[in-house]
KEMAR-162945 format. One line per 4 residues: number of its first residue (from 1); for each residue y, z, x of N, C-alpha, C. Coordinates in nm, 2 decimals. Example, Ala and Ser with C-alpha at 12.3 -4.5 7.8 and 13.67 -1.06 7.14 Angstrom:
KEMAR-162945
1> -0.57,0.78,1.32,-0.45,0.78,1.23,-0.33,0.78,1.32; -0.22,0.71,1.28,-0.11,0.71,1.37,0.00,0.79,1.29 .
***
This chain:
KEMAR-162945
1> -0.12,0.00,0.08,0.00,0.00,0.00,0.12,0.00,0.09; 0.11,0.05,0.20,0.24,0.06,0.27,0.28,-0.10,0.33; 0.17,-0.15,0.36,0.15,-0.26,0.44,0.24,-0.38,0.35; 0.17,-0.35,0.23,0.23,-0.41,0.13,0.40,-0.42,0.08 .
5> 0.44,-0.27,0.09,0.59,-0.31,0.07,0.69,-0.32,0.14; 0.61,-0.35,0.32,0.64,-0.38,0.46,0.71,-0.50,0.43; 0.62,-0.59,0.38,0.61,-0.75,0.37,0.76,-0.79,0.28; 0.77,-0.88,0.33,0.85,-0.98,0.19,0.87,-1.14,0.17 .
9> 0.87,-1.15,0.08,0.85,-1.33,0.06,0.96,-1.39,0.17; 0.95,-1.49,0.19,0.96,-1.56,0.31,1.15,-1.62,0.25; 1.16,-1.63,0.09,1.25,-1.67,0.07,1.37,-1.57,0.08; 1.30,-1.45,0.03,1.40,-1.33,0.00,1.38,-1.25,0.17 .
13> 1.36,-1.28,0.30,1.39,-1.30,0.41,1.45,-1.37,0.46; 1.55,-1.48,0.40,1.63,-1.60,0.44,1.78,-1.53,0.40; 1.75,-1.48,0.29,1.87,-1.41,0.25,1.95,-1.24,0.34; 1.83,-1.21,0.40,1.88,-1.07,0.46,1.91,-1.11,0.62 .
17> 2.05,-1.04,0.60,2.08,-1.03,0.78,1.97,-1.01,0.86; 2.01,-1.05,0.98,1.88,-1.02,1.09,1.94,-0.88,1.16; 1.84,-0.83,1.20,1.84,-0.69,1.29,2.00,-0.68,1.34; 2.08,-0.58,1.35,2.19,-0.55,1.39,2.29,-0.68,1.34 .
21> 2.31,-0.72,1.26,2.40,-0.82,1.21,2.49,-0.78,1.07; 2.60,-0.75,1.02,2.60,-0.71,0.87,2.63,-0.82,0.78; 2.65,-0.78,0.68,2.73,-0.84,0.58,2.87,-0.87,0.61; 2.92,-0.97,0.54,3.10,-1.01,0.58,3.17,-0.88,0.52 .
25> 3.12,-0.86,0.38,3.24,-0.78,0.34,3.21,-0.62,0.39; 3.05,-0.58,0.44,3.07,-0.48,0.49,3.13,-0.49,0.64; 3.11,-0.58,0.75,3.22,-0.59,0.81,3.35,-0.60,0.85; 3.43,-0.60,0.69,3.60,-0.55,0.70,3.63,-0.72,0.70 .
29> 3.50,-0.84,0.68,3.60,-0.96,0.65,3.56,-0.98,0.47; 3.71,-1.05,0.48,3.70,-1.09,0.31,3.57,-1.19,0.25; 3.55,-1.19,0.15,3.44,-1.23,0.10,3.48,-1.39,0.04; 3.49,-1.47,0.10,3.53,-1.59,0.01,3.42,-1.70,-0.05 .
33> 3.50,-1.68,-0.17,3.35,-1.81,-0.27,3.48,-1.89,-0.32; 3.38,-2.01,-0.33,3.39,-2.14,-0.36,3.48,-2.21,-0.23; 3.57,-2.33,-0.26,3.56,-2.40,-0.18,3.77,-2.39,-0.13; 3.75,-2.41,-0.06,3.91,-2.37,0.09,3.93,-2.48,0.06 .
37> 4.05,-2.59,0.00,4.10,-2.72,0.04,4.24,-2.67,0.16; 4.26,-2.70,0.21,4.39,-2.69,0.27,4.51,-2.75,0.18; 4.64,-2.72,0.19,4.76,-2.76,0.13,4.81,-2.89,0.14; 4.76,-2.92,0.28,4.82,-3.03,0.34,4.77,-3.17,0.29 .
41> 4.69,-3.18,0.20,4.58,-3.28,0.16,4.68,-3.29,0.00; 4.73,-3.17,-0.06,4.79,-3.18,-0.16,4.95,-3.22,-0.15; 4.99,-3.19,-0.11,5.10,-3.28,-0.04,5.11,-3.41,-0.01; 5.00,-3.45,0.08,5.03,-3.60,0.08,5.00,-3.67,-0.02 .
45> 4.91,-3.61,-0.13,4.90,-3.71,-0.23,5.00,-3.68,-0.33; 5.07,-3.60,-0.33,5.19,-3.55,-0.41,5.30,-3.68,-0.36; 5.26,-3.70,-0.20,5.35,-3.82,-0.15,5.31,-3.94,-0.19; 5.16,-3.99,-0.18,5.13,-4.08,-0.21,5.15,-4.12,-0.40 .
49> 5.14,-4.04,-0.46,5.20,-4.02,-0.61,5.35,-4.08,-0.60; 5.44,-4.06,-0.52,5.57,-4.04,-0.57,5.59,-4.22,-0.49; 5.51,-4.31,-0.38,5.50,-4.38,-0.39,5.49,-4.49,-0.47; 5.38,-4.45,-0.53,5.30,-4.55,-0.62,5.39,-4.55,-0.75 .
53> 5.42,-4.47,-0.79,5.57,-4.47,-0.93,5.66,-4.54,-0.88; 5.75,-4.50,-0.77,5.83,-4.60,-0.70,5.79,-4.74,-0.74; 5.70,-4.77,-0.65,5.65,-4.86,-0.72,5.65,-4.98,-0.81; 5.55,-4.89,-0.91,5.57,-4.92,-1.02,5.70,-4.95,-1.11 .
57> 5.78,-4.84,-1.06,5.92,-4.90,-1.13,6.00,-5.03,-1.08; 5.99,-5.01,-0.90,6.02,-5.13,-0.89,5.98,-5.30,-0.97; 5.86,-5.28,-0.98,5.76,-5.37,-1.07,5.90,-5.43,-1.20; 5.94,-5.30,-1.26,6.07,-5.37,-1.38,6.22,-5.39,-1.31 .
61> 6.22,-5.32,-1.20,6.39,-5.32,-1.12,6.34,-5.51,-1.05; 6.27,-5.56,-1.03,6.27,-5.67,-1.01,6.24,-5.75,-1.09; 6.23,-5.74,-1.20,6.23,-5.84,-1.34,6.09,-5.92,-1.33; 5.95,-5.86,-1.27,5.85,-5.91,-1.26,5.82,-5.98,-1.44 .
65> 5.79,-6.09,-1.48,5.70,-6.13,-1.60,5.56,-6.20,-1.59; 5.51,-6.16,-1.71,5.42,-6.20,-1.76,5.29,-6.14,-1.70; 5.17,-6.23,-1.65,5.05,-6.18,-1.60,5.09,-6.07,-1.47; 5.16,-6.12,-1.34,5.19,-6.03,-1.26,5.19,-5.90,-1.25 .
69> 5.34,-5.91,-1.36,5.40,-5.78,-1.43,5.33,-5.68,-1.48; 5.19,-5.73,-1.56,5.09,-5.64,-1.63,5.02,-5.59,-1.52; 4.95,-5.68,-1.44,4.84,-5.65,-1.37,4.88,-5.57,-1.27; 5.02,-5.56,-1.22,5.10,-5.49,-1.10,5.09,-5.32,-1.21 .
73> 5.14,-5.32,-1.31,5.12,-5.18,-1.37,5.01,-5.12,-1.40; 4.90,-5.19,-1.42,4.77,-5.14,-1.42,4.71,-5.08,-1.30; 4.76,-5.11,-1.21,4.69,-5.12,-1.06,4.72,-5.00,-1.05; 4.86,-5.00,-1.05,4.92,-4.84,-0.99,4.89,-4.77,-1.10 .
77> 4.91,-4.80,-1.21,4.82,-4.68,-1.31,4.70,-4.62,-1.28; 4.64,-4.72,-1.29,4.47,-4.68,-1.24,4.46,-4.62,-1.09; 4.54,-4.67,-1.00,4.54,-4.62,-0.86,4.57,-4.41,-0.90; 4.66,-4.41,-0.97,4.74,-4.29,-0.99,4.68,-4.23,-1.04 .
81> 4.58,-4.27,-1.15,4.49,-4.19,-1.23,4.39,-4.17,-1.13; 4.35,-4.24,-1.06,4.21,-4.17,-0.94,4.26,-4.11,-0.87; 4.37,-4.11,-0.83,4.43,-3.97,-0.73,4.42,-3.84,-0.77; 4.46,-3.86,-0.94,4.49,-3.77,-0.96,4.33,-3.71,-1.01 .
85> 4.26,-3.77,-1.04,4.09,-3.71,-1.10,4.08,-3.72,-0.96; 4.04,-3.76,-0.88,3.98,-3.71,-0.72,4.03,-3.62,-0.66; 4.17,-3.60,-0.65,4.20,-3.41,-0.58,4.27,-3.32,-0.65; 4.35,-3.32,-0.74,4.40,-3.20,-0.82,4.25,-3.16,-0.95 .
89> 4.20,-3.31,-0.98,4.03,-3.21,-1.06,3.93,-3.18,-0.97; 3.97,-3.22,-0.84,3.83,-3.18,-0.77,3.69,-3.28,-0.81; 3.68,-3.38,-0.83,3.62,-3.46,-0.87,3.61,-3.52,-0.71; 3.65,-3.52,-0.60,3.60,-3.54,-0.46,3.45,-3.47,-0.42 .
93> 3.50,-3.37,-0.45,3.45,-3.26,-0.39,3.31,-3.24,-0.48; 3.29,-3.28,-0.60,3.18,-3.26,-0.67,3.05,-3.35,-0.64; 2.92,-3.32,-0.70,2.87,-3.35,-0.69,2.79,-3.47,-0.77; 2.76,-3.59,-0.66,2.76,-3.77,-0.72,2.70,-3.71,-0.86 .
97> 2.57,-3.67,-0.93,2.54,-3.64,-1.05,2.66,-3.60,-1.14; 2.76,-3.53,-1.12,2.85,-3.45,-1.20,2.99,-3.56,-1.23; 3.02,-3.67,-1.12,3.09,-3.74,-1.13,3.04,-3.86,-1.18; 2.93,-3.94,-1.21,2.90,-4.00,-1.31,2.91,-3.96,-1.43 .
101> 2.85,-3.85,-1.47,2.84,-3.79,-1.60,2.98,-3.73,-1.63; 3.10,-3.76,-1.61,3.26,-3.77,-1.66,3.32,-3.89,-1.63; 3.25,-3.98,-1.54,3.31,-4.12,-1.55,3.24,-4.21,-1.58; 3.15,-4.20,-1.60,3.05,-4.30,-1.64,3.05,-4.33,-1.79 .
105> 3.05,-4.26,-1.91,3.07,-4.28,-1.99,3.23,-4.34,-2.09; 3.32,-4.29,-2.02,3.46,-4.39,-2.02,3.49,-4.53,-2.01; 3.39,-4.54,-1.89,3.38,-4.68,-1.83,3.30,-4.72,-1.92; 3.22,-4.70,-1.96,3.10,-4.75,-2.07,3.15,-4.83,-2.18 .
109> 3.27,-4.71,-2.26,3.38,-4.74,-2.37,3.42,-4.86,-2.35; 3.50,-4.85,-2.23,3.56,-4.97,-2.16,3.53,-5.09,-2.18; 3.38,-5.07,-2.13,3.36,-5.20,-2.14,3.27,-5.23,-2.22; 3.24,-5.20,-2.33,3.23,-5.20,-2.48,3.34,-5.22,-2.54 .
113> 3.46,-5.20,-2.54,3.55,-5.25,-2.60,3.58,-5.39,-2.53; 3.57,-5.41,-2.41,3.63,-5.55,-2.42,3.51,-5.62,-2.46; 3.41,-5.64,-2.45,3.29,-5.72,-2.51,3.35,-5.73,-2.66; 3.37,-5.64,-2.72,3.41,-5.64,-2.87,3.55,-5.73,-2.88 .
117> 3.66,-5.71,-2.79,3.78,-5.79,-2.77,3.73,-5.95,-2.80; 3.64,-5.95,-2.68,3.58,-6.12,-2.63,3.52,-6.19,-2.75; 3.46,-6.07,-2.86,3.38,-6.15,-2.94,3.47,-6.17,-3.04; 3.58,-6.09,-3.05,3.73,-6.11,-3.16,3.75,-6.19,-3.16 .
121> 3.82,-6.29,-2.99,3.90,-6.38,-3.01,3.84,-6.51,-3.01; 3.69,-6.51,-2.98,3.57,-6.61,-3.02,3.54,-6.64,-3.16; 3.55,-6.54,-3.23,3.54,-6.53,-3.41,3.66,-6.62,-3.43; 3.80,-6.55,-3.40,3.92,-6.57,-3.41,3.91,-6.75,-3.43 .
125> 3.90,-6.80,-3.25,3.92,-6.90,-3.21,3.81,-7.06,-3.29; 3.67,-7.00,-3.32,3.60,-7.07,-3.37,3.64,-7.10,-3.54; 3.67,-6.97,-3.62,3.75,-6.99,-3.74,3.85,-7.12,-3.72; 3.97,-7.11,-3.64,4.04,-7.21,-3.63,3.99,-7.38,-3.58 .
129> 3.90,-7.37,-3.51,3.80,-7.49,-3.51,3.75,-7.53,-3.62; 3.69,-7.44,-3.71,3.56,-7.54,-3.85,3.70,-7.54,-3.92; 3.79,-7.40,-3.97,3.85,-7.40,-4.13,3.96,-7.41,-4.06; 4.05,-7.47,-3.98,4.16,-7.50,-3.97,4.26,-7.59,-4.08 .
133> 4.37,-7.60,-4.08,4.45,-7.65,-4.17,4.40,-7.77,-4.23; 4.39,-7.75,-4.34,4.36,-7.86,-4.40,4.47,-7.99,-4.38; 4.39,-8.12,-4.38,4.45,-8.24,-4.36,4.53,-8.32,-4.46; 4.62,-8.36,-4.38,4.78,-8.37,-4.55,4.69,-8.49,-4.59 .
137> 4.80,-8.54,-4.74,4.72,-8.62,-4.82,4.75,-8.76,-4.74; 4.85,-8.78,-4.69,4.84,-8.90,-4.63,4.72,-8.93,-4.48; 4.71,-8.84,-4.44,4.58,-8.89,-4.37,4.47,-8.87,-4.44; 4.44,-8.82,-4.54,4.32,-8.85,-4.61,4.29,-9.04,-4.67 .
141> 4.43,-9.01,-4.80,4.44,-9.18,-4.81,4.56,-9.28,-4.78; 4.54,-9.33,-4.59,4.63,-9.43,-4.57,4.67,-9.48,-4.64; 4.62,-9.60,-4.73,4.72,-9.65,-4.81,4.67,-9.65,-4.96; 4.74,-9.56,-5.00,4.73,-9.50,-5.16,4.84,-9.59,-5.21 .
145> 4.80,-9.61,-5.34,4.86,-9.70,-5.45,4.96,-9.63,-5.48; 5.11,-9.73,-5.52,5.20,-9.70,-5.56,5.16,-9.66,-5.74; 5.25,-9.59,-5.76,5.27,-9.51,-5.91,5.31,-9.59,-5.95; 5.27,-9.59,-6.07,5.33,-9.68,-6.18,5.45,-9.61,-6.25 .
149> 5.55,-9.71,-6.30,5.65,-9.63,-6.37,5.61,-9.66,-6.52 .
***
């Protein structure tokens, strides 16, 4: 019996200090959980943020139109939105399983909705193909008989 409560599982051995070693917090240091970012990482993206707006407003201070114009604000949108889900949510730091399963399903939407867009303007565009305007009467009959008075 002694021999017995000598022993211990090999896992709950991984967890105990070794001979003359202590604990952090019983040796007078602080106990820290979870994870340390430094400051300085939040800052520059606070810089790289204030860029990308810039930016983007330049995009209207230069009278950009049409396709450009859109695709230039999306960019920095979406650029700005990943900055901001990759270091102020910590979505860097997470783990690949946990970052699918909050982006993965958005993107999904996404792109379910444009499939449904594509098949709009195909419905849309085919309607105007078969039932489009009906054809005036003079091209039906070139040369139709004068009325009688």
């Amino acid at each position: 019996m002694a021999h017995a409560e000598e022993q211990q599982h090999p896992a709950a051995a991984q967890n105990q200090p070794a001979a003359g070693q202590q604990h952090a917090a019983v040796a007078g240091q602080p106990h820290i959980e979870g994870q340390q970012h430094p400051l300085g990482i939040y800052f520059k993206i606070w810089g790289l943020l204030f860029v990308l707006s810039t930016a983007s407003y330049l995009v209207d201070y230069f009278h950009f139109q049409g396709y450009l114009r859109w695709t230039l604000i999306v960019v920095f949108m979406l650029l700005k939105a990943g900055l901001i889900v990759a270091v102020f949510m910590h979505m860097l730091w997470e783990r690949l399983a946990m970052v699918y399963a909050i982006l993965l399903p958005p993107l999904l939407l996404l792109v379910l909705l444009w499939i449904g867009a594509s098949e709009g303007d195909y419905t849309f565009f085919t309607r105007g193909t078969f039932f489009g305007a009906a054809p005036t009467a003079s091209a039906q009959h070139p040369a139709a008989p004068a009325q009688h008075k």
